[in-house]
N, C-alpha and C positions, 0 to 999 in steps of 0.2 A: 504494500500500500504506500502509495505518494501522497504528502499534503502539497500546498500551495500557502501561503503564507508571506507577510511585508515582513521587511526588517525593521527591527524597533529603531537603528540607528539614522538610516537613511532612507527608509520608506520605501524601497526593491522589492518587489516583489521576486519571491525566490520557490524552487522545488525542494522538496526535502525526502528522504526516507522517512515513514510514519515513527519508526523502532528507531529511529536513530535522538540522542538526549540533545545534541547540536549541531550547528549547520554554519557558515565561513558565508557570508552575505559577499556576493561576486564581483558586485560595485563596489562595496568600501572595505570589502575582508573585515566588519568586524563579526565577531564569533556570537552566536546568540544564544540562548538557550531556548529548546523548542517550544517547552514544556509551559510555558507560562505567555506565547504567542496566539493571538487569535487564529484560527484556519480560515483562510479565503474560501480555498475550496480542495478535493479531494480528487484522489484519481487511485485506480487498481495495477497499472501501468506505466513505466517512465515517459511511454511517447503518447499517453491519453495525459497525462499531468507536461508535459511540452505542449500540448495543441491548447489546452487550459492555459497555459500559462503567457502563451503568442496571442490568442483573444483576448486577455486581460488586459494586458499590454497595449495591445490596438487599441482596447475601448477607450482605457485610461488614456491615451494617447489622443483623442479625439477622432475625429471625422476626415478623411483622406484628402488634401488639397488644402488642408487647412495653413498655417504658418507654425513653423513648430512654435514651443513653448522656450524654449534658450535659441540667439541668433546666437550666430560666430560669429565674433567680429575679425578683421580682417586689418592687419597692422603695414 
């Protein structure tokens, strides 16, 4: 079993092992503990909790054509 879950640190949504106590957040590596995290949502499978985890992403993300949310700026 996979959860899905935000990092407390930086707010990532990340995959997890359900059995595993903690998890290394892939944007800021800080270490979390699982146990005491809300679950987004769940999966039975690594590539059903990826396909979960790319829609969530999207949504949060907004609507396609949009302007991202950070510019680059250009020096």
């Amino acid at each position: 079993m996979y959860i899905v879950v935000n990092c407390p640190h930086c707010g990532s949504l990340m995959v997890a092992r359900a059995e595993n106590r903690t998890r290394s957040c892939p944007r800021c590596n800080h270490r979390a503990d699982l146990r005491g995290l809300r679950i987004v949502a769940r999966a039975e499978t690594a590539r059903e909790a990826s396909a979960i985890l790319r829609a969530l992403k999207a949504k949060e993300g907004g609507e396609e054509g949009c302007e991202p949310r950070f510019k680059r700026f250009v020096v």
